[in-house]
C-alpha positions as CSV (number, residue, x, y, z in Angstrom):
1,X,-14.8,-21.6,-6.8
2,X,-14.3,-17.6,-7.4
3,X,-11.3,-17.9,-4.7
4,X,-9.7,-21.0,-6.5
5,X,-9.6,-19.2,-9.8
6,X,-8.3,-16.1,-8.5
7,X,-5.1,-18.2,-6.6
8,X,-4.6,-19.7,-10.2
9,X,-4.6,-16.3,-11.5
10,X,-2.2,-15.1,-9.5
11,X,0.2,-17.7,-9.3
12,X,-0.3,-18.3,-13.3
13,X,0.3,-14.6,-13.5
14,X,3.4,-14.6,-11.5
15,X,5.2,-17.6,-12.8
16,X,5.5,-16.0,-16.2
17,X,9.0,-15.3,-17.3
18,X,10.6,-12.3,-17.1
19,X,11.9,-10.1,-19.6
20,X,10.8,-8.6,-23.3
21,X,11.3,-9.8,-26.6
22,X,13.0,-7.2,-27.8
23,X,14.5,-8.6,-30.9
24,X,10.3,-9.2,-32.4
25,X,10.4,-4.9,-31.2
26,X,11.0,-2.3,-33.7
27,X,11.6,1.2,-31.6
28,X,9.6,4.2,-33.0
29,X,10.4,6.5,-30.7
30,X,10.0,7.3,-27.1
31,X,6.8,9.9,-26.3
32,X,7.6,13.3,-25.2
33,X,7.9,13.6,-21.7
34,X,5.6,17.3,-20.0
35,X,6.6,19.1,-17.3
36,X,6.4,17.0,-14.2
37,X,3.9,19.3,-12.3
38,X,3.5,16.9,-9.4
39,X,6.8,17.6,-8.8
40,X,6.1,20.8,-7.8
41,X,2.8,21.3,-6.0
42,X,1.8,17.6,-5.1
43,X,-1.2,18.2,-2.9
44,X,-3.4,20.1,-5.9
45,X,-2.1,17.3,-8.8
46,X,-2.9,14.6,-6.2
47,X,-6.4,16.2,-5.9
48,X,-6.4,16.6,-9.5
49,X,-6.0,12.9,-10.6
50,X,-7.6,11.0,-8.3
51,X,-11.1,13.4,-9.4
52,X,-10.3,14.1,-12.8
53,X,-10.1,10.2,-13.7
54,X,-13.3,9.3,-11.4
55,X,-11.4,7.3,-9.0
56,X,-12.3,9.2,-5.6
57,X,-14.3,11.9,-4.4
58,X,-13.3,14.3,-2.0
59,X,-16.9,16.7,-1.7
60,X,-18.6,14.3,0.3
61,X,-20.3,17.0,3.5
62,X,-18.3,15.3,5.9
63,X,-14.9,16.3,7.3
64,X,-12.5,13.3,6.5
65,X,-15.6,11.2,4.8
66,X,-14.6,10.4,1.1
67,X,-16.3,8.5,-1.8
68,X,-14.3,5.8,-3.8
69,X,-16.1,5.5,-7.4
70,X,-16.2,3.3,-9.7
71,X,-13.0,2.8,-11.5
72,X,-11.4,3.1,-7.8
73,X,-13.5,0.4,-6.5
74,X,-12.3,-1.6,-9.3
75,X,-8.3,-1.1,-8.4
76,X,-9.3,-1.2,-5.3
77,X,-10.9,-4.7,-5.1
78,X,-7.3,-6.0,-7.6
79,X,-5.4,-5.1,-4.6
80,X,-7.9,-6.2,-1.9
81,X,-8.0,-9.4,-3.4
82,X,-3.9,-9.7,-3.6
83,X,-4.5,-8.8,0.1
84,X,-6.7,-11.5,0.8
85,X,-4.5,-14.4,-1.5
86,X,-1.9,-13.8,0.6
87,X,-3.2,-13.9,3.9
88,X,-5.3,-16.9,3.2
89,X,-2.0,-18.8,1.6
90,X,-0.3,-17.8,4.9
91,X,-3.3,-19.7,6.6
92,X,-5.1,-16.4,8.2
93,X,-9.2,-16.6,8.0
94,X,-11.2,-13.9,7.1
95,X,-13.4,-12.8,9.9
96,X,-16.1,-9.7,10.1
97,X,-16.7,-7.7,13.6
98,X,-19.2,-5.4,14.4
99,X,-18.5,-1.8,14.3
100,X,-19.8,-1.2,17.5
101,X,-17.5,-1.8,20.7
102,X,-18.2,-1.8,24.4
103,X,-16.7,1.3,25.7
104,X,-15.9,-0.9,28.1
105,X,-13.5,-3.1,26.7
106,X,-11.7,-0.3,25.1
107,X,-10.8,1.0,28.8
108,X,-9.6,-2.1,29.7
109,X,-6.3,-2.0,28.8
110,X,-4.8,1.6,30.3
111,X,-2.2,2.4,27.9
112,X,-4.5,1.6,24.6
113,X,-7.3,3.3,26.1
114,X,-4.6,6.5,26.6
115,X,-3.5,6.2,23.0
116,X,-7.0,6.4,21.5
117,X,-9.4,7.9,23.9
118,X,-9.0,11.7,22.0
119,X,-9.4,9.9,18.7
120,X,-12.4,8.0,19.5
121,X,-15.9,8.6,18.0
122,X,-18.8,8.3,20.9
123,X,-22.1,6.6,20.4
124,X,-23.9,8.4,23.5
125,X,-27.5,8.0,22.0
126,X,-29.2,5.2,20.4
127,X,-32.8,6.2,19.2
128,X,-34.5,7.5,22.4
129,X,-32.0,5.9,24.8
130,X,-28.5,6.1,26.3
131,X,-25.5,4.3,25.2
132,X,-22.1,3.9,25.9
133,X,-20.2,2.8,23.1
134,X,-17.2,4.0,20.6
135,X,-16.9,3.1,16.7
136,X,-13.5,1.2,16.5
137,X,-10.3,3.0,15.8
138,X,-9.1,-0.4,15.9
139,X,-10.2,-4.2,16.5
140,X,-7.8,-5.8,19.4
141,X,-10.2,-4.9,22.2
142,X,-13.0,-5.7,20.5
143,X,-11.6,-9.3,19.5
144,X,-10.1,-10.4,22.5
145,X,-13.5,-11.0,24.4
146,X,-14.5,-13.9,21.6
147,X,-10.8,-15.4,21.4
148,X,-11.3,-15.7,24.9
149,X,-14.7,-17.9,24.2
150,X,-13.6,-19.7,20.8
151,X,-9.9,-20.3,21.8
152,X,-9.7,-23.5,24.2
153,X,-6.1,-25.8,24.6
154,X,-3.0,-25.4,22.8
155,X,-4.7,-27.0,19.7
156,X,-6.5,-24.2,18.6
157,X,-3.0,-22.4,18.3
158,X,-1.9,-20.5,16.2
159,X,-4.9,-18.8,16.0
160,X,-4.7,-16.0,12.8
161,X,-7.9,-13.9,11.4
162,X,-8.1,-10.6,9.7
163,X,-10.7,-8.4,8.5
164,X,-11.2,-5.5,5.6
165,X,-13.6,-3.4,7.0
166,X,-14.0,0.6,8.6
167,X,-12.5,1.8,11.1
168,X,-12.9,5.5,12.7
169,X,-10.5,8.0,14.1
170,X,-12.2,11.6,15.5
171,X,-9.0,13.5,13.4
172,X,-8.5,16.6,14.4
173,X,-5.7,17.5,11.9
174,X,-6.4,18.9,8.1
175,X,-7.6,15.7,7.0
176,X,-6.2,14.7,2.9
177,X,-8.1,12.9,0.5
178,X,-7.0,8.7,0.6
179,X,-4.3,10.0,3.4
180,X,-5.2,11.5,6.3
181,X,-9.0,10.4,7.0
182,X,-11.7,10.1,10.1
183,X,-13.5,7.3,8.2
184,X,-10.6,4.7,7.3
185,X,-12.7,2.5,4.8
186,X,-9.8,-0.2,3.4
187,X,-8.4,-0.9,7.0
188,X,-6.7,-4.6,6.7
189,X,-6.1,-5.6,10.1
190,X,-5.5,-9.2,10.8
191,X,-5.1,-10.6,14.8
192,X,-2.9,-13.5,16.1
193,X,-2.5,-15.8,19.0
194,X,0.1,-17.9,20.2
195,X,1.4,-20.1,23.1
196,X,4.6,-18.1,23.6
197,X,6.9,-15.0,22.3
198,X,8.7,-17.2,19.9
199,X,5.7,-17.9,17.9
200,X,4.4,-14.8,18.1
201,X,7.6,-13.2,17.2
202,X,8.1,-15.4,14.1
203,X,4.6,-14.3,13.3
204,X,5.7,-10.8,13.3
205,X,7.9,-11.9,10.8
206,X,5.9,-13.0,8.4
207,X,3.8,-10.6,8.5
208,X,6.4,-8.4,7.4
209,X,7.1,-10.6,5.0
210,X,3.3,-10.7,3.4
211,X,3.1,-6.6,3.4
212,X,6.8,-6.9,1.7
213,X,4.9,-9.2,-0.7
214,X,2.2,-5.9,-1.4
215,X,4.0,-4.0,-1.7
216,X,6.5,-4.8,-3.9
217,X,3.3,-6.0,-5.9
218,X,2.1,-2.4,-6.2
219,X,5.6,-1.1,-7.2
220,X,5.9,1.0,-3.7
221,X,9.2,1.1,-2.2
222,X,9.8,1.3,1.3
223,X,11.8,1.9,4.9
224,X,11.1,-0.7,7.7
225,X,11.6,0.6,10.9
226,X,11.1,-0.4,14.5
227,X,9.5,2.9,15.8
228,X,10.8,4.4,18.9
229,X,9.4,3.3,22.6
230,X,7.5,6.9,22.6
231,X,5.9,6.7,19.4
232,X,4.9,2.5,19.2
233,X,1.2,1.3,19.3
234,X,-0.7,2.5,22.6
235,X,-0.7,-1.2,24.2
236,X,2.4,-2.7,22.2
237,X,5.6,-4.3,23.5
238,X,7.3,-2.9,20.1
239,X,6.2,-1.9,16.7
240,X,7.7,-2.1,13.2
241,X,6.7,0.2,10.6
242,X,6.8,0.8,6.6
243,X,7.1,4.3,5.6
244,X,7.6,5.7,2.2
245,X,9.0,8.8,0.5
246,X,6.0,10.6,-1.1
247,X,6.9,13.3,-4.0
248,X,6.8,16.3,-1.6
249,X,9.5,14.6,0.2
250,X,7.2,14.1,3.6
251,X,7.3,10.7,4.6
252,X,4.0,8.7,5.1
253,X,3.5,5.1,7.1
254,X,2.0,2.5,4.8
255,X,2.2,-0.3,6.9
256,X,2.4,-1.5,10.8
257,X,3.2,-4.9,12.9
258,X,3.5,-5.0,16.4
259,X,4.1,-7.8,19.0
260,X,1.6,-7.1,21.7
261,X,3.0,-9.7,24.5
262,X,0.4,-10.6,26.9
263,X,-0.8,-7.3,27.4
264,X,-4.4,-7.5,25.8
265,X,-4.6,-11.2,27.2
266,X,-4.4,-10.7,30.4
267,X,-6.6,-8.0,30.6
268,X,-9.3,-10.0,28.6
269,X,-8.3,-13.6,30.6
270,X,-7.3,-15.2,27.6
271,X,-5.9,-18.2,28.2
272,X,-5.5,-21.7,26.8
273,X,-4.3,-25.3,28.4
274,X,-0.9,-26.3,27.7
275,X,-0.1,-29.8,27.1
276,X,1.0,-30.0,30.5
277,X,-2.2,-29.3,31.6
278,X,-1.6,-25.5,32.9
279,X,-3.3,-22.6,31.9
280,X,-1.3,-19.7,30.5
281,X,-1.9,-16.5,28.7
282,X,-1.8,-16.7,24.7
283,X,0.6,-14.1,23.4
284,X,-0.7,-11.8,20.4
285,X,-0.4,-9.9,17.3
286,X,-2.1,-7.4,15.1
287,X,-0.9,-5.4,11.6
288,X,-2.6,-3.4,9.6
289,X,-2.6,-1.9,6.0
290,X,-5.5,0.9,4.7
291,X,-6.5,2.7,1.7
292,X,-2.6,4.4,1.7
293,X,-1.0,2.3,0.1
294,X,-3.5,2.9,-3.1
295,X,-2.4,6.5,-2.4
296,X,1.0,6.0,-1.8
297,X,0.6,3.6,-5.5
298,X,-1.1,6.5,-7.7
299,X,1.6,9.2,-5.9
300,X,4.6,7.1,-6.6
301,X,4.0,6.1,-10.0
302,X,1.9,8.8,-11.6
303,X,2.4,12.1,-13.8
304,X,1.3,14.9,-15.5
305,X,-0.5,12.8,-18.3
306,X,-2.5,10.9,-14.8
307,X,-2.4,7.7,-13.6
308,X,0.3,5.3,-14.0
309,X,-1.3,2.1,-12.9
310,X,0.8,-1.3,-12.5
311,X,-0.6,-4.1,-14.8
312,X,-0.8,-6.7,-11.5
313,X,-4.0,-3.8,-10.4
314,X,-4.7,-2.1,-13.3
315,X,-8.6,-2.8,-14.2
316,X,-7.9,-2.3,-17.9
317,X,-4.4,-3.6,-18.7
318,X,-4.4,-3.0,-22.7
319,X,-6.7,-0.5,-24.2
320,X,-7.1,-1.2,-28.0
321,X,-7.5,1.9,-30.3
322,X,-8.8,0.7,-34.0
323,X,-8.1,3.2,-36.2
324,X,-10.8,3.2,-39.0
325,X,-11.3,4.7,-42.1
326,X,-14.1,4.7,-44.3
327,X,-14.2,1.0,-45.9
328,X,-11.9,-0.5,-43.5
329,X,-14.5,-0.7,-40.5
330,X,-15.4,-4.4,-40.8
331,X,-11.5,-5.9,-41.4
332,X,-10.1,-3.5,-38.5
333,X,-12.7,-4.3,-35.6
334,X,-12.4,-8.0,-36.6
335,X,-9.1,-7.7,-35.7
336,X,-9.2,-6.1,-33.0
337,X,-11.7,-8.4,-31.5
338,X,-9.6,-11.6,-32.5
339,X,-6.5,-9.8,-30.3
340,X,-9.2,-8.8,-27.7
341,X,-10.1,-12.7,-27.7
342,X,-6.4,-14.1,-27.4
343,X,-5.5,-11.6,-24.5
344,X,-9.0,-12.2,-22.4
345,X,-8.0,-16.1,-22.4
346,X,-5.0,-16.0,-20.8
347,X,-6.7,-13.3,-17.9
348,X,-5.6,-10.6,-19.6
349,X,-7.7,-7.8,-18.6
350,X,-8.7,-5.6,-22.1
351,X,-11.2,-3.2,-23.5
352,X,-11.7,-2.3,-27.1
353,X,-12.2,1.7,-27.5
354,X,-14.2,2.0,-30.8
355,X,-16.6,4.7,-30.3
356,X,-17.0,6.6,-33.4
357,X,-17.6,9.8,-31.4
358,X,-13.8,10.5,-30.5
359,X,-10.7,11.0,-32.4
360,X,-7.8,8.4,-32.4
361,X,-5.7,10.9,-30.7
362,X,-8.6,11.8,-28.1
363,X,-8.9,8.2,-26.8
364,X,-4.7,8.4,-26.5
365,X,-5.1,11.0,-24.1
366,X,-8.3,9.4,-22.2
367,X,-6.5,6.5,-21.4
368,X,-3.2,7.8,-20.6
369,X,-5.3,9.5,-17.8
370,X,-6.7,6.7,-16.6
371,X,-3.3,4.9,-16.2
372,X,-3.9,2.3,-18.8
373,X,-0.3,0.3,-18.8
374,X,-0.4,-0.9,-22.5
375,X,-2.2,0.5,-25.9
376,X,-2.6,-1.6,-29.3
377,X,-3.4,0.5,-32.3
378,X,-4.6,-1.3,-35.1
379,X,-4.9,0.5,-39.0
380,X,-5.1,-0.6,-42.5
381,X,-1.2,-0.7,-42.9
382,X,-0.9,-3.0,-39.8
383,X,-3.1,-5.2,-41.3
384,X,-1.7,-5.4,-44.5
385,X,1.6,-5.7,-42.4
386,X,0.9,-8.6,-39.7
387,X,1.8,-6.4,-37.1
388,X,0.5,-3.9,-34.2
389,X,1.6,-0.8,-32.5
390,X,2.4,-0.4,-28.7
391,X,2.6,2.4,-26.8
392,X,3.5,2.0,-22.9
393,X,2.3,4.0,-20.5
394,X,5.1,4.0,-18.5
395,X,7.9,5.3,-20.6
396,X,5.6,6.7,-23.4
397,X,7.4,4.6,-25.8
398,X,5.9,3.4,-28.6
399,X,6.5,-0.1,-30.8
400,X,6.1,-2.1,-33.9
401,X,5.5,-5.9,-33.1
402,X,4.4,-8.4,-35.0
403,X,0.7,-9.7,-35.0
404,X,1.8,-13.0,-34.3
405,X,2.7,-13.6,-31.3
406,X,1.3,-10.9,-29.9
407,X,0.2,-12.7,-26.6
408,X,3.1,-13.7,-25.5
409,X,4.5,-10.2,-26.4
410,X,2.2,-8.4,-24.7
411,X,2.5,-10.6,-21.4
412,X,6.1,-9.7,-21.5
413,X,5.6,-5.8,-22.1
414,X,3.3,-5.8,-19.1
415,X,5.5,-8.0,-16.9
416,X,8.3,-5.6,-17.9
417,X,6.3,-2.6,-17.2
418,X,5.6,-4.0,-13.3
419,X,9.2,-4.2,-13.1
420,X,10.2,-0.4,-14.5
421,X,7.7,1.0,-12.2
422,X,9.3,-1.0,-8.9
423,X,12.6,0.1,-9.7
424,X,12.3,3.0,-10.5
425,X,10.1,3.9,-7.5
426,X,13.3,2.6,-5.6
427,X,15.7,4.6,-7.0
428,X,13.4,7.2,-6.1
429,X,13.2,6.5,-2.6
430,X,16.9,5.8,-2.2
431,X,18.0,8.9,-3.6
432,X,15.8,10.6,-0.8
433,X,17.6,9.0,2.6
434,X,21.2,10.0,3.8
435,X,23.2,10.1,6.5
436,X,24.0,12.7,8.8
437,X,26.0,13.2,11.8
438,X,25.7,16.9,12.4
439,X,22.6,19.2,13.3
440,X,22.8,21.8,10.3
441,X,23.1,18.7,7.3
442,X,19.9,17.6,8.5
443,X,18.3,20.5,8.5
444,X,19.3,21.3,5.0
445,X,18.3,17.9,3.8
446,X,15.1,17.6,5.8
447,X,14.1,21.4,4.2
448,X,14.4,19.8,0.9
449,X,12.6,17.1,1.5
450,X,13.7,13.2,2.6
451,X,15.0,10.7,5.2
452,X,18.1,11.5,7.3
453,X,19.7,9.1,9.4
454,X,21.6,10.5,12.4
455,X,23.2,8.9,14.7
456,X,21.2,8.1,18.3
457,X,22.1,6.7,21.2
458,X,19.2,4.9,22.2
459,X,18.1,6.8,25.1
460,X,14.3,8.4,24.5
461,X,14.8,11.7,25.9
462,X,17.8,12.1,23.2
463,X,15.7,10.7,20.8
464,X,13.0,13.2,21.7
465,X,15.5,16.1,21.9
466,X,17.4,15.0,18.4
467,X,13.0,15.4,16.6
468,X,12.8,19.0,18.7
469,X,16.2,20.0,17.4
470,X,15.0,19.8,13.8
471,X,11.3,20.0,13.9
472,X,10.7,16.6,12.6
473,X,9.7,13.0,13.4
474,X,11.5,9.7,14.4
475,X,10.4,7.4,11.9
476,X,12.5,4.4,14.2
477,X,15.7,2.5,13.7
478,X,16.1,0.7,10.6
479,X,15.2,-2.9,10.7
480,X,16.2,-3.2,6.3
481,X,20.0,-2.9,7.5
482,X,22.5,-2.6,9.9
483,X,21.3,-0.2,12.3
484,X,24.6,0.1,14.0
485,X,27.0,0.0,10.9
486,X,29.3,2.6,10.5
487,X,28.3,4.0,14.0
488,X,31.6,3.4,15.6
489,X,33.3,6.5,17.1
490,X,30.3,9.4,16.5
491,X,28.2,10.5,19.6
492,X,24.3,11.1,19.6
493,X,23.2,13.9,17.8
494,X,21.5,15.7,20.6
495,X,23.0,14.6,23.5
496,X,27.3,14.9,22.6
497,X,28.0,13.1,26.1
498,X,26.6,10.1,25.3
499,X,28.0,7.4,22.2
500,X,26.0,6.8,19.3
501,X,24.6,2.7,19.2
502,X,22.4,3.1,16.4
503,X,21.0,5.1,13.6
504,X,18.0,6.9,14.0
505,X,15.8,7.7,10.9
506,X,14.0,10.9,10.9
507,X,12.0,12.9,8.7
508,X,8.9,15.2,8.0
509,X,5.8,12.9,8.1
510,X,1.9,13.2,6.9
């Protein structure tokens, strides 16, 4: 029942039209925009708002251990449960492994084992005796052993499951708060099986699709790439990627898919009977998302002020502040209640403020922290007036709107506000990628901070060479465009002998 409401929610929420009624909107005048701090030193103000608004904790006594708190949990479980909607619609089934795997089956397939044996965390000891078993980094060697037992004949394909659950990496890098962590605790990862490539591959593809979906719901804008042959998933035939631009200008992946052929399956004898009545190897899948692309949401869209949450995750979407003087109490919080009612029964998600403890202007602040999309401020002269003010968190722009109507108004201001926050995140991360096509532009580009594309031949040692040449990564060749447009005539960046086929993204990565 909880499920069926949430998929009306969300499809309610996301049929609404789009737009703002303006001509009900009376301007006051757009808040004062502070000194973007985060623009400058992004590591302390991302440390500073995900503590100082209680969403995180970063002083748990473990090395890349962190503790989500309570208003996290709460975005959090909006965007888990976008997550889930969508890969339920797309006819996945949620699953739930153990932690626990076989060291065993992670050996079993040589190149995975190579990719994530120094990353690994042992269990040598349980209680007084010995074991032999690693906490997962990831899930594909600990699934294939039961597809092999619950998958059968060419019926029980495609076969689709994911999970949201923990997985481990023994990082030896500085680890980051929400970005670079030994316990991953928001790890999506869902696993596919099909009767050939073609299936597989067009699962692939709509995978991409579904994490282009979440994306786009958080407002985070992004580069899809297929990553090179030396940097893919240990055990992959080929994997795409979604990286984003954070504010230091480093790059960070949010997002992977990759086509894993038959090489888990045959390792694992997992096959199924064709309708001819053979038995062949089931080809597979896996993607995963984790807890970065709440970082990558909170780094994208906040500022000096704090959070500046989305409405479609935003625990509290409109904050009302009644402003009371002595007399007025009983007619403003009646009000304010009878605005708090009409929101709340159309799943608008709203909180009154009316502690008597804080100043008007106090509260402004609080929940401009806390990323609060939309404020109502109800006085006396509103009132008398038939009308409400509203400030937006995003632009800090504040409005006079009539009291009637102020439903639909408001479910227009917030649908609005997802918008400004998605395209302007775009405009970011366009602005941040050029093209290059010689050694010293990249450089320059890279030291300021973004996404060059330069052109590549396609052989991996050049590739390899062209990362050494400016200290940076290969993010991969871009999948969101022509790869090979505009290539015509220019050589590889690294190697001058050889032509150019494609280009190559690079940049400085977390």
């Amino acid at each position: 029942m909880q499920h069926s409401q949430e998929h009306n929610v969300f499809k309610t929420f996301l049929k609404q039209q789009r737009g703002i009624f303006i001509a009900k909107l009376q301007l006051i005048k757009p808040g004062e925009k502070r000194p973007r701090e985060k623009w400058k030193d992004f590591t302390d103000w991302f440390n500073w708002v995900i503590m100082e608004t209680e969403l995180y904790d970063y002083r748990y006594p473990v090395k890349g251990a962190y503790v989500w708190r309570p208003y996290g949990m709460k975005i959090r479980r909006l965007v888990e449960t976008y997550v889930r909607f969508l890969h339920d619609e797309t006819g996945h089934q949620e699953v739930l492994f153990p932690v626990f795997i076989p060291y065993e089956f992670l050996a079993k397939e040589s190149e995975h084992i190579r990719g994530f044996e120094s990353e690994v965390f042992w269990v040598s000891k349980g209680g007084a005796n010995e074991e032999r078993l690693v906490l997962r980094p990831t899930s594909e060697t600990a699934m294939m052993p039961m597809f092999k037992l619950w998958i059968k004949d060419h019926t029980d394909l495609p076969f689709r499951v994911y999970q949201i659950v923990s997985v481990f990496r023994a990082e030896t890098k500085a680890t980051r708060p929400m970005i670079r962590l030994r316990e991953i605790s928001m790890f999506k990862e869902a696993h596919t099986a099909h009767a050939d490539r073609e299936d597989a591959e067009r699962q692939v593809r709509e995978a991409v699709e579904i994490y282009k979906k979440i994306f786009d719901y958080l407002g985070i804008p992004y580069l899809i790439n297929q990553r090179p042959e030396w940097d893919k998933f240990a055990g992959a035939v080929y994997t795409m990627a979604f990286d984003t631009v954070m504010p230091d200008g480093k790059t960070m992946q949010i997002g992977t898919v990759h086509y894993l052929g038959t090489n888990f399956s045959k390792v694992f004898d997992v096959k199924y009977l064709t309708p001819n009545g053979d038995w062949d190897y089931v080809h597979t899948t896996s993607y995963g998302i984790s807890e970065r692309v709440i970082a990558a949401m909170i780094a994208m869209h906040g500022d000096d002020k704090g959070l500046v949450l989305p409405p479609n995750v935003a625990p509290i979407q409109v904050i009302i502040i009644p402003i009371m003087y002595k007399g007025t109490e009983e007619i403003i919080l009646r009000e304010t209640r009878s605005i708090q009612e009409e929101l709340s029964n159309v799943g608008i998600r709203v909180k009154i403020d009316d502690r008597t403890d804080r100043t008007p202007g106090w509260k402004y602040n609080y929940w401009e922290m806390l990323g609060v999309p939309l404020r109502i401020e109800i006085g006396p002269k509103d009132i008398e007036n038939r009308q409400v003010v509203l400030a937006r968190r995003d632009t800090l722009e504040k409005y006079v709107a009539p009291r009637d109507g102020i439903v639909d108004t408001v479910r227009e201001l917030l649908n609005t506000i997802n918008d400004n926050l998605r395209n302007t995140a775009w405009e970011f991360l366009r602005s941040m990628t050029t093209k290059v096509t010689t050694v010293d532009e990249a450089r320059k580009w890279l030291d300021r901070g973004g996404v060059v594309e330069v052109p590549w031949s396609g052989d991996n040692d050049c590739g390899m060479k062209i990362q050494q040449l400016l200290d940076a990564d290969a993010l991969g060749v871009p999948l969101d465009k022509d790869a090979s447009r505009d290539i015509n005539g220019l050589r590889d960046l690294a190697c001058n002998d050889k032509q150019a086929n494609y280009w190559l993204r690079i940049a400085r990565r977390y």
